[in-house]
DOBABA-255000 format. One record per atom (N, C-alpha, C, O): atom name; x, y, z; residue number from 0. Coordinates in pm, whole numbers, plus 50000, padded with zeros to 5 digits. Layout:
// DOBABA-255000
CA	X	Y	Z	NUM
...
//
This chain:
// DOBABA-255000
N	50085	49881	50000	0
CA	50000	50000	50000	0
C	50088	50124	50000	0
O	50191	50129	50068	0
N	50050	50216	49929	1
CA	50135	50372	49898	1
C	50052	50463	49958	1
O	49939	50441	50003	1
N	50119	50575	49957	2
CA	50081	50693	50001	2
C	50086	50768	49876	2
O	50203	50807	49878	2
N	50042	50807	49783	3
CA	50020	50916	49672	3
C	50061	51042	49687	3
O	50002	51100	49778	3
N	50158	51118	49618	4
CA	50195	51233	49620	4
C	50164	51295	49449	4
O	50143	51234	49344	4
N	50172	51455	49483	5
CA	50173	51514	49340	5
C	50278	51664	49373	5
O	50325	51706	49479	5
N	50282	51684	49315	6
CA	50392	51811	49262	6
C	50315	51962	49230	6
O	50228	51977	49145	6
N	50366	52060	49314	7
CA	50292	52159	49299	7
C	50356	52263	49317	7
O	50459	52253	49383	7
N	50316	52398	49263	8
CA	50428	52498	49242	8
C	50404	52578	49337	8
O	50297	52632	49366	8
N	50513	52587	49392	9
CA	50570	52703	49521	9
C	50574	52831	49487	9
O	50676	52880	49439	9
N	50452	52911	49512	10
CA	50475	53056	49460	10
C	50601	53120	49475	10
O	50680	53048	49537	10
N	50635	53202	49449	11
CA	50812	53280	49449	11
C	50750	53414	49498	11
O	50662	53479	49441	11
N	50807	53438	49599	12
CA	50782	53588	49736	12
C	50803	53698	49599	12
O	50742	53805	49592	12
N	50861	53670	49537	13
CA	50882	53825	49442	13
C	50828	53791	49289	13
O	50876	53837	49185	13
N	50717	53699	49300	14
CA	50646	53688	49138	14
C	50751	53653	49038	14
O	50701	53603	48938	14
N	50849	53661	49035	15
CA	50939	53575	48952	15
C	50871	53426	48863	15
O	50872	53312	48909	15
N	50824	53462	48750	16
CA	50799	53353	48650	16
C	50947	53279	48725	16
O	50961	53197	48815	16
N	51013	53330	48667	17
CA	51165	53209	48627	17
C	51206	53149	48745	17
O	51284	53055	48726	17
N	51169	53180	48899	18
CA	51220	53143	49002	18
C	51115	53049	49055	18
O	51097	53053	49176	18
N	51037	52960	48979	19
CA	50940	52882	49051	19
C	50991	52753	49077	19
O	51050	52687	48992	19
N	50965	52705	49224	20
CA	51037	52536	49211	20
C	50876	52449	49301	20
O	50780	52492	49365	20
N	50915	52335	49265	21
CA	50817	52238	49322	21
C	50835	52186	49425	21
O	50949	52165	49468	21
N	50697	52143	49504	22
CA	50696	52087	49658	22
C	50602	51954	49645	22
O	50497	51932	49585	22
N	50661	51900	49703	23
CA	50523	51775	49723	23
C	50482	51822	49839	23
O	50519	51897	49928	23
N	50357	51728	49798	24
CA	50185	51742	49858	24
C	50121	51597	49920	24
O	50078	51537	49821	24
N	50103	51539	50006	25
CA	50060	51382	49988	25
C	49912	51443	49959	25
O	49877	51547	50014	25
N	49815	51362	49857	26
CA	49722	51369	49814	26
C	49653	51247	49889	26
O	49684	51128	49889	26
N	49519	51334	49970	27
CA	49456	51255	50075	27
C	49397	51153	49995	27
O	49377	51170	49874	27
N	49363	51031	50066	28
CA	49282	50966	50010	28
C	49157	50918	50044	28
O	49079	50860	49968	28
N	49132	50956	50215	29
CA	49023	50979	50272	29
C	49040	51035	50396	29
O	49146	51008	50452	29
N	48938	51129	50471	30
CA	48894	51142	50597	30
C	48872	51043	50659	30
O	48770	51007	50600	30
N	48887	50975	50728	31
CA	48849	50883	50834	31
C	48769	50911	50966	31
O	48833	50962	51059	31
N	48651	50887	50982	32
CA	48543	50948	51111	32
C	48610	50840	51239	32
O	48684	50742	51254	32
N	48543	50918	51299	33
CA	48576	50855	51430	33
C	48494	50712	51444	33
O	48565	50617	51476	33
N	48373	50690	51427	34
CA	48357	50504	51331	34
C	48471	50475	51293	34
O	48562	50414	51349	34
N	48460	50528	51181	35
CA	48562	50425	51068	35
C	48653	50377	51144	35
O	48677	50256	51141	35
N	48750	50502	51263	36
CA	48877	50446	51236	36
C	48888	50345	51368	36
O	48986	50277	51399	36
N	48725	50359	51457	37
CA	48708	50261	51546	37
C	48720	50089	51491	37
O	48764	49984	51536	37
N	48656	50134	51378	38
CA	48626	49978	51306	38
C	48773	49951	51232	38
O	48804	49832	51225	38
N	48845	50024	51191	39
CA	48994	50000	51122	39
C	49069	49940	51219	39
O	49127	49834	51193	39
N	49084	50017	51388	40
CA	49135	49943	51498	40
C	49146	49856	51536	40
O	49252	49798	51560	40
N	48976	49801	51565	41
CA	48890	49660	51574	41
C	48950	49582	51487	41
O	49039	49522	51548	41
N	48947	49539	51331	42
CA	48967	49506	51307	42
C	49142	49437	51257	42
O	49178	49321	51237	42
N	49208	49551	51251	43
CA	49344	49533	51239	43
C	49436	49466	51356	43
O	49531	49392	51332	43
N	49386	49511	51509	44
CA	49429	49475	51603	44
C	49358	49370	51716	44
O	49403	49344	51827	44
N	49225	49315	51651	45
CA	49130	49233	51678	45
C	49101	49241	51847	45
O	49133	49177	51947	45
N	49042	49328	51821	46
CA	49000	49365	51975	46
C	48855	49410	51927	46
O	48813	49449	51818	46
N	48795	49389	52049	47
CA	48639	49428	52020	47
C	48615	49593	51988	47
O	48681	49691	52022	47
N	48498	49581	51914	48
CA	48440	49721	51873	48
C	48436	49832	51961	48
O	48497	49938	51970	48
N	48324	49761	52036	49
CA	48303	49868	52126	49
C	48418	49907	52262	49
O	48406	50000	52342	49
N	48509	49822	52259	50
CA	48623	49858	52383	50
C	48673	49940	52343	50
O	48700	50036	52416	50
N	48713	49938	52186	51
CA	48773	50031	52127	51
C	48733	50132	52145	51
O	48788	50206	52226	51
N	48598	50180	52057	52
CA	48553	50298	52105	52
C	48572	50344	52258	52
O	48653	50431	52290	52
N	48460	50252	52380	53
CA	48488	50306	52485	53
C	48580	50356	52535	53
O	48581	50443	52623	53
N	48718	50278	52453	54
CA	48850	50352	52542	54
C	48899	50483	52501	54
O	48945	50572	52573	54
N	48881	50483	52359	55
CA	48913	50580	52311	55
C	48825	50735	52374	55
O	48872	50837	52426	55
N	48702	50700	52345	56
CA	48594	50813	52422	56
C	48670	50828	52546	56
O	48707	50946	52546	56
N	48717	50766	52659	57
CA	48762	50769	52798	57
C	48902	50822	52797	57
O	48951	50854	52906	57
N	48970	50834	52689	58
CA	49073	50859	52677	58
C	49102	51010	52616	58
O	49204	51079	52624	58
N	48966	51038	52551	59
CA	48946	51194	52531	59
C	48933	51282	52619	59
O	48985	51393	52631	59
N	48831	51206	52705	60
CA	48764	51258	52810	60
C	48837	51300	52896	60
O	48813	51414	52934	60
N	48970	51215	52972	61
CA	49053	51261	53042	61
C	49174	51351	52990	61
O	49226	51427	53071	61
N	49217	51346	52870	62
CA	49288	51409	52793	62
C	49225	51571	52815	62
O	49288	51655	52879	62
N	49078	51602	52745	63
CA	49031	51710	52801	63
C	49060	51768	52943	63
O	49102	51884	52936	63
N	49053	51733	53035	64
CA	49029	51755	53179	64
C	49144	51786	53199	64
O	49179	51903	53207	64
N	49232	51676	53212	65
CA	49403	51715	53235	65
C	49441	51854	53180	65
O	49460	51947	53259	65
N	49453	51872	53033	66
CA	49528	51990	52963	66
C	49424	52099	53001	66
O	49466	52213	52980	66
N	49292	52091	53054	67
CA	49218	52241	53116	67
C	49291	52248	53233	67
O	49339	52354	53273	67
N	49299	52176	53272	68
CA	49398	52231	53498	68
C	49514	52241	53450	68
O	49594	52269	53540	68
N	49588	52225	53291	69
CA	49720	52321	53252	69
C	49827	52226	53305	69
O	49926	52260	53370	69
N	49786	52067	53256	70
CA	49869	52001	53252	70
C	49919	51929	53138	70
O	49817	51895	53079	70
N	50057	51872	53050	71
CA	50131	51837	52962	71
C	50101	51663	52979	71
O	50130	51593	53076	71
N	50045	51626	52872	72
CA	50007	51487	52869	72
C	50058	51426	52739	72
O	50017	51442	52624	72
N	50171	51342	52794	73
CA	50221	51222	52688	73
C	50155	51119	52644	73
O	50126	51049	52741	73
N	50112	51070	52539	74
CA	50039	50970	52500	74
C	50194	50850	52373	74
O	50223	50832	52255	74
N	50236	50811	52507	75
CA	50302	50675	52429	75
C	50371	50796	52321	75
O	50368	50919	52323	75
N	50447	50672	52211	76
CA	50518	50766	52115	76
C	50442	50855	52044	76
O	50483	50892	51934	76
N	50362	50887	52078	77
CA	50280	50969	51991	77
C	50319	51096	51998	77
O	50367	51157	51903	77
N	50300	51143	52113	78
CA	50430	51237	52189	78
C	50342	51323	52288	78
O	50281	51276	52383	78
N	50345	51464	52251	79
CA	50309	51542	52405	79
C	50201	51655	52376	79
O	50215	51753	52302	79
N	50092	51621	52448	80
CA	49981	51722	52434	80
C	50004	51848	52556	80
O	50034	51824	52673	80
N	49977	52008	52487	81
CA	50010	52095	52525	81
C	49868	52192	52544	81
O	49770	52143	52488	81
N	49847	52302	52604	82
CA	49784	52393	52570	82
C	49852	52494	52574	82
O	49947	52514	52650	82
N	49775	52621	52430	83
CA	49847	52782	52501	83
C	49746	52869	52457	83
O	49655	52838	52380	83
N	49772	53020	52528	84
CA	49729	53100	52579	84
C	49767	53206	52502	84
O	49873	53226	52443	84
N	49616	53307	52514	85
CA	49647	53460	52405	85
C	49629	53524	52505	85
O	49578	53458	52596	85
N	49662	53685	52539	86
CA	49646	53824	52571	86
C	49526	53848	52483	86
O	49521	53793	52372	86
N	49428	53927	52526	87
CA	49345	53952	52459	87
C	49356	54133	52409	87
O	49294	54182	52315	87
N	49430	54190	52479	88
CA	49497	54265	52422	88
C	49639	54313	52472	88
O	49697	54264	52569	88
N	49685	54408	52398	89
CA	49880	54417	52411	89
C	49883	54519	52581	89
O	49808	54586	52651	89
N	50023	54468	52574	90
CA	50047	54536	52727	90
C	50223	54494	52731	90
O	50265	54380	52710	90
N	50311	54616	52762	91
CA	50416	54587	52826	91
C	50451	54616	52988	91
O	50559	54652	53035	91
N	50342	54594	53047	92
CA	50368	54583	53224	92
C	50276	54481	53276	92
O	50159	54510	53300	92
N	50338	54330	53300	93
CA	50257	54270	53364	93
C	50202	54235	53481	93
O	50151	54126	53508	93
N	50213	54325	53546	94
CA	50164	54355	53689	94
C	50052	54456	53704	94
O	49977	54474	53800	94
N	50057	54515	53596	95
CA	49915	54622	53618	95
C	49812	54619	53537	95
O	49703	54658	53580	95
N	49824	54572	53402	96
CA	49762	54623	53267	96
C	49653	54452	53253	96
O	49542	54470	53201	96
N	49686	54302	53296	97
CA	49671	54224	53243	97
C	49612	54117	53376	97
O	49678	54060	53463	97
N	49487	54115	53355	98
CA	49369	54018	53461	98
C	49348	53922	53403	98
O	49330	53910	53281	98
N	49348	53829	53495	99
CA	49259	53705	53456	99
C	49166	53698	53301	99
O	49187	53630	53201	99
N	49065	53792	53330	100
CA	48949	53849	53212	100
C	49019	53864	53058	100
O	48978	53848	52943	100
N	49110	53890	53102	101
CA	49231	53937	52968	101
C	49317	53793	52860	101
O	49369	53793	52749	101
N	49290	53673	52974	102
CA	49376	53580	52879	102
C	49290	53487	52851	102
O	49215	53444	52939	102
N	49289	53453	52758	103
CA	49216	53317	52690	103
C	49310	53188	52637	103
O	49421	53206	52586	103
N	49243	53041	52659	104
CA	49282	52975	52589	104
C	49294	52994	52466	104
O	49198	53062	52430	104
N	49374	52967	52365	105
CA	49367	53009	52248	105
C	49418	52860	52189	105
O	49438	52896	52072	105
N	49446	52739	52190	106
CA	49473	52595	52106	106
C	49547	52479	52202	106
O	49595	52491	52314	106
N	49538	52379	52126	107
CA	49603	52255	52171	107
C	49724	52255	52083	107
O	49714	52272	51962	107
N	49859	52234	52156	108
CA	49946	52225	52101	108
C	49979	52049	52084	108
O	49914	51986	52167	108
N	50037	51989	52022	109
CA	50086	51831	51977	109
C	50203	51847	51895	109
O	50221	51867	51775	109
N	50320	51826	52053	110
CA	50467	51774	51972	110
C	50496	51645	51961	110
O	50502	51569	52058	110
N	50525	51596	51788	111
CA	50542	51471	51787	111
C	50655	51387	51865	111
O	50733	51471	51911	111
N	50694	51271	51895	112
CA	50776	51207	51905	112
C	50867	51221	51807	112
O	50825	51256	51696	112
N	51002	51198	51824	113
CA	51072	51135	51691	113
C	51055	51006	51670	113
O	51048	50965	51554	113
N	51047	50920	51778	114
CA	50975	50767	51749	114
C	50878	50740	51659	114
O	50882	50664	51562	114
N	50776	50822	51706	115
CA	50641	50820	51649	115
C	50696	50833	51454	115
O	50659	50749	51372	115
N	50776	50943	51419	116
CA	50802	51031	51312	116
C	50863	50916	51192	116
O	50830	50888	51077	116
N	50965	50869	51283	117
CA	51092	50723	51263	117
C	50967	50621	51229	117
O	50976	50584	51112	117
N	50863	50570	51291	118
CA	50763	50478	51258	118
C	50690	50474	51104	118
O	50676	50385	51020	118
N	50646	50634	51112	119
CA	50583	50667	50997	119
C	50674	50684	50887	119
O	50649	50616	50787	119
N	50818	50793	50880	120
CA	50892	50742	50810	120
C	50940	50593	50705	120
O	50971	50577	50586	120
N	50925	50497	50831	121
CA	50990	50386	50774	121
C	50864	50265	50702	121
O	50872	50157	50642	121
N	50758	50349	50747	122
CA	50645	50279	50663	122
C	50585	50371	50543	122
O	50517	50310	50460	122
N	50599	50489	50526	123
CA	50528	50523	50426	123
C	50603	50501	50296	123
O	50716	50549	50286	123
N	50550	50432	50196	124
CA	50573	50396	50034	124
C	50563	50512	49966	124
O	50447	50494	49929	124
N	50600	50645	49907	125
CA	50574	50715	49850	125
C	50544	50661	49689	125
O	50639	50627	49618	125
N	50408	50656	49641	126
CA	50380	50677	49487	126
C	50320	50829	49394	126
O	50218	50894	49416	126
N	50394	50844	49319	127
CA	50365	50958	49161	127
C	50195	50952	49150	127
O	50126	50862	49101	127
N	50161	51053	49199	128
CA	49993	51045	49099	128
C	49982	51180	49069	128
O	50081	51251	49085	128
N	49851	51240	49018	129
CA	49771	51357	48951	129
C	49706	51379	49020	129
O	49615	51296	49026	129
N	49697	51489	49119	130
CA	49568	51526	49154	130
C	49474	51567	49092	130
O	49478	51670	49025	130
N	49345	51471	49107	131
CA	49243	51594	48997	131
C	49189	51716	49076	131
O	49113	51800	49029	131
N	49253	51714	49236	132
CA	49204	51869	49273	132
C	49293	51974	49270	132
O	49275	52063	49353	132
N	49405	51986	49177	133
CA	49498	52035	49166	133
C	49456	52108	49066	133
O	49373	52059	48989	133
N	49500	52232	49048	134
CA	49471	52341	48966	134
C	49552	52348	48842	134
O	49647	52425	48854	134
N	49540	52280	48707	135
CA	49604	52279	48611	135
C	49646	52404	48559	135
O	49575	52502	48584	135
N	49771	52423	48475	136
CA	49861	52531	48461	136
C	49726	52586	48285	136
O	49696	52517	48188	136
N	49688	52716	48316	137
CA	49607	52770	48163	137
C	49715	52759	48047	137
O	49823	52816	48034	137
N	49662	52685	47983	138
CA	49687	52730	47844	138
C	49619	52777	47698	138
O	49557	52712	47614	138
N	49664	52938	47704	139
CA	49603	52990	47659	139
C	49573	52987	47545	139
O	49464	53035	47515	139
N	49652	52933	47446	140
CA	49633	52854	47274	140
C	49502	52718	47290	140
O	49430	52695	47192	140
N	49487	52645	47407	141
CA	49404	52543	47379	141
C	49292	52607	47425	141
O	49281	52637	47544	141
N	49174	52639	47309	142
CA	49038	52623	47313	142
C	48973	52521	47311	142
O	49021	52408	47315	142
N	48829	52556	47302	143
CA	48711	52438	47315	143
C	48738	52330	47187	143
O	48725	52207	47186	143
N	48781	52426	47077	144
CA	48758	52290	46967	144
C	48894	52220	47002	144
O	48902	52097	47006	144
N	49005	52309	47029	145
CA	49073	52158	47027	145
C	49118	52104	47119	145
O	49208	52022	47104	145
N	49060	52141	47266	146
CA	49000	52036	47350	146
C	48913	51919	47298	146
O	48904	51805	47344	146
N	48839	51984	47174	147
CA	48694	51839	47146	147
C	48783	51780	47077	147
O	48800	51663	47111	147
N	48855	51820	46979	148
CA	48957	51734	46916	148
C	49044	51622	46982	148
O	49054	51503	46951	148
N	49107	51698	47088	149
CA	49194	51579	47166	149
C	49103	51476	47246	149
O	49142	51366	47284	149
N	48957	51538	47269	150
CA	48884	51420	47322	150
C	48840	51329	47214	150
O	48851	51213	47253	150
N	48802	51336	47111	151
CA	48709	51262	47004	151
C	48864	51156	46950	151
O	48858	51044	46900	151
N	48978	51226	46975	152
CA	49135	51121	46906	152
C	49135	51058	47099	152
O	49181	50945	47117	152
N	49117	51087	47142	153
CA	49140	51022	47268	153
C	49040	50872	47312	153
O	49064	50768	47373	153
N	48907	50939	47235	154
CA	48799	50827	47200	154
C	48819	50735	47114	154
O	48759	50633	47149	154
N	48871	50724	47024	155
CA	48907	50648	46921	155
C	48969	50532	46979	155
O	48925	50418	46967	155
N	49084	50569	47048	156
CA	49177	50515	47097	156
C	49156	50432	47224	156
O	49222	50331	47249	156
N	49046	50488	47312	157
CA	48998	50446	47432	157
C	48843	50383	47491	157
O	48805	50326	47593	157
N	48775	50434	47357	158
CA	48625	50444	47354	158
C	48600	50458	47433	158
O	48488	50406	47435	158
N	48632	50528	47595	159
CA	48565	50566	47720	159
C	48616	50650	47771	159
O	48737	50632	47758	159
N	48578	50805	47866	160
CA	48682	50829	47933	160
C	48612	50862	48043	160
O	48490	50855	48028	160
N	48660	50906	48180	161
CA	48579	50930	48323	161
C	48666	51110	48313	161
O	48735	51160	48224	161
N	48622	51161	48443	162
CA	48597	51273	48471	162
C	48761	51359	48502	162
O	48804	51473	48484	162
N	48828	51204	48568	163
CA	48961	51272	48632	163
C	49009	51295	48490	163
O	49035	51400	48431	163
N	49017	51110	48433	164
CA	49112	51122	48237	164
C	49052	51278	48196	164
O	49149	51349	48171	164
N	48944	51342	48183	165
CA	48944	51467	48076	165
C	48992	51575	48182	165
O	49046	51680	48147	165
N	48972	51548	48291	166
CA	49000	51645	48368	166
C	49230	51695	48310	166
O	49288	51804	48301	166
N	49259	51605	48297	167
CA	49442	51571	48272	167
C	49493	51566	48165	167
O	49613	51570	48135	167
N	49323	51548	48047	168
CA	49333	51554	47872	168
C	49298	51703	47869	168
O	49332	51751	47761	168
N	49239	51797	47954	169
CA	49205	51908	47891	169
C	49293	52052	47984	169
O	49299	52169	47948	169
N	49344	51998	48095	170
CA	49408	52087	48164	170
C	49299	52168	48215	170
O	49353	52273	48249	170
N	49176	52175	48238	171
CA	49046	52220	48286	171
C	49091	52200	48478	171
O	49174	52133	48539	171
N	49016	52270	48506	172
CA	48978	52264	48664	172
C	48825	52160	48675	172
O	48731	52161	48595	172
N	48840	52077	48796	173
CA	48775	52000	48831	173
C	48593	52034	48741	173
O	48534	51970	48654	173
N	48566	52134	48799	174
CA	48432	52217	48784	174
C	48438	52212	48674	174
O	48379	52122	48614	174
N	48517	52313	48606	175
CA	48526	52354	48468	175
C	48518	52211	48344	175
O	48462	52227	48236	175
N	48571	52103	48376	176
CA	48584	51973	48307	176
C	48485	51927	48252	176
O	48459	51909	48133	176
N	48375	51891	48431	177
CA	48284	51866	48429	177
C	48141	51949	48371	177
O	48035	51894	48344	177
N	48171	52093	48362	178
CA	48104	52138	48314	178
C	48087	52134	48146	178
O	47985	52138	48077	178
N	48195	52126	48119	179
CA	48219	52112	47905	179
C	48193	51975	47903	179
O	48090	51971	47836	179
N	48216	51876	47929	180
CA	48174	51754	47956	180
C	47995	51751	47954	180
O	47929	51695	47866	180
N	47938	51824	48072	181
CA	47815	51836	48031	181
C	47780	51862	47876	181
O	47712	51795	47799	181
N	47841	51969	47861	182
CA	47803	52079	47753	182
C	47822	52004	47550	182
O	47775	52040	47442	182
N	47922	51884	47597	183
CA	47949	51821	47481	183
C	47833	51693	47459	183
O	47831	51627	47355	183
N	47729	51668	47584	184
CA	47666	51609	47597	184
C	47528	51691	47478	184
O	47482	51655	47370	184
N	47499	51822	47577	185
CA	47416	51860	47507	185
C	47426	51896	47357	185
O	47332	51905	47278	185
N	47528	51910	47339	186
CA	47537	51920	47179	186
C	47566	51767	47139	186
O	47627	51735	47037	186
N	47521	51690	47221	187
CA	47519	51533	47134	187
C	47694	51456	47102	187
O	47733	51345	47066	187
N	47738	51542	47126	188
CA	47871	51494	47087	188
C	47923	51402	47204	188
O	48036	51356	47186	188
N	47868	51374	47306	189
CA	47900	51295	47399	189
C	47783	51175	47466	189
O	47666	51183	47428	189
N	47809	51106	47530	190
CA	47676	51022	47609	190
C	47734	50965	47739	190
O	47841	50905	47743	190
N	47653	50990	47848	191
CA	47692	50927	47973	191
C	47688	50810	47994	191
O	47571	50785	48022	191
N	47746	50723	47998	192
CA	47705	50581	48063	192
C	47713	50565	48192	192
O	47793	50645	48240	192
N	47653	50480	48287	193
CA	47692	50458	48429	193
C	47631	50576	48536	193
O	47573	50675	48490	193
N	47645	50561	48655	194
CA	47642	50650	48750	194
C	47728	50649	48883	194
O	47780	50550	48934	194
N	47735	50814	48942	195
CA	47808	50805	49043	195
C	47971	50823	48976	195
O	47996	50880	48869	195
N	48093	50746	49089	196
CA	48211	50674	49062	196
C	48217	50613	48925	196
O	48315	50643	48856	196
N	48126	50534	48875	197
CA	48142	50475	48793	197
C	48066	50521	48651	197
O	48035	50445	48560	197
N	48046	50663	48657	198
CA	48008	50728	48552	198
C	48144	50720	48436	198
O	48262	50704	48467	198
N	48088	50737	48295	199
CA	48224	50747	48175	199
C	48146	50804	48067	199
O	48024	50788	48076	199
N	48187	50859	47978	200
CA	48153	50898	47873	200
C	48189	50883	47756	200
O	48309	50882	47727	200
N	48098	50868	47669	201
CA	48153	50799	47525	201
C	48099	50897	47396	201
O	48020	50983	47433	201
N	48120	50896	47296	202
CA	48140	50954	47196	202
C	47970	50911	47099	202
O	47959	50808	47033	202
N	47885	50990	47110	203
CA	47747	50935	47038	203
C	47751	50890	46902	203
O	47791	50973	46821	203
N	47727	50812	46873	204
CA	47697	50790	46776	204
C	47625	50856	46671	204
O	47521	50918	46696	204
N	47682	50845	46531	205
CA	47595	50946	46452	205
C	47497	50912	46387	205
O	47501	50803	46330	205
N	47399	50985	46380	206
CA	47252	50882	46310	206
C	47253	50891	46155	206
O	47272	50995	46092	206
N	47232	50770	46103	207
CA	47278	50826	45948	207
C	47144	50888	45896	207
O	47039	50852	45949	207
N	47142	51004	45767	208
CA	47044	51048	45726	208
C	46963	50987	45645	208
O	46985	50985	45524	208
N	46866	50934	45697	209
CA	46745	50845	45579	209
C	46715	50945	45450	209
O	46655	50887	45360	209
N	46746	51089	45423	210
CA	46647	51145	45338	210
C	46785	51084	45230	210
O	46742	51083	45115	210
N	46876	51053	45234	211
CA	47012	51048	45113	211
C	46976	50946	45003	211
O	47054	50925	44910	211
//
């Protein structure tokens, strides 16, 4: 099993076309709810469902409580849960200017382990993919027709394509794809098959003219 990455351009602080370089991105592959990843637990480490959950819930619960009375809680290599604190407004004398009323919690801090880091390190597989939520670079010479062009030679060749393929054949944004995609429909030049995930689109067929 891999972890999916894609390549994406690092704006340059001074707009410099010529100074642009690339960063990877791991490209998610799902959210995981607090179910799911009860049942991923359960199952991977074969312990019952609901202990899982329960412990976990019990393990929030005190996690909460501890870091409000402004205490630092280690959880195994995972590493160290923190809280910190804002001024709610500026002051350089702290003996006169700054009450109770004045400071707020402001986040949970989480420093990793290097254990924890070393774990994930030595298991993650990095693989090459495309994001299709990645914002393709405009190019301003390719219009609609010969976008339809590279789709109708792309059909030939494939007789099917789904949403991400035109999304990576047309350099379009997600929306935008799907929207000309519609639009080649309504002018007949396209047909949906399927639904959902497993939607594709194919190239209509032309009706021959009986009056000839």
């Amino acid at each position: 099993m891999s972890a999916y990455y894609d390549l994406y351009e690092t704006p340059s602080p001074n707009r410099k076309e010529d100074k642009k370089s690339l960063h990877a991105r791991v490209c998610s592959k799902k959210t995981y709810t607090k179910k799911e990843f009860v049942e991923h637990v359960s199952m991977f480490q074969h312990l019952p469902k609901n202990m899982v959950g329960a412990a976990l819930d019990a393990c929030i619960d005190e996690l909460c409580d501890l870091l409000a009375n402004g205490n630092i809680v280690e959880l195994g290599e995972l590493g160290f849960f923190s809280t910190s604190l804002k001024c709610l407004r500026e002051t350089d004398d702290e003996k006169t200017k700054i009450r109770s009323e004045s400071v707020q919690f402001q986040n949970v801090n989480l420093r990793i382990s290097s254990a924890f880091r070393k774990r994930i390190k030595h298991s993650m597989v990095l693989e090459r993919t495309h994001s299709a939520t990645k914002k393709a670079k405009k190019e301003k010479t390719v219009t609609e027709k010969i976008r339809k062009e590279r789709l109708a030679l792309f059909l030939q060749q494939n007789v099917c394509i789904n949403k991400n393929e035109y999304i990576q054949l047309s350099g379009l944004t997600r929306h935008a794809a799907i929207d000309e995609l519609n639009k080649f429909i309504q002018q007949g030049f396209l047909r949906r098959r399927g639904m959902g995930r497993s939607t594709v689109y194919v190239q209509q067929e032309e009706v021959p003219n009986t009056n000839e």
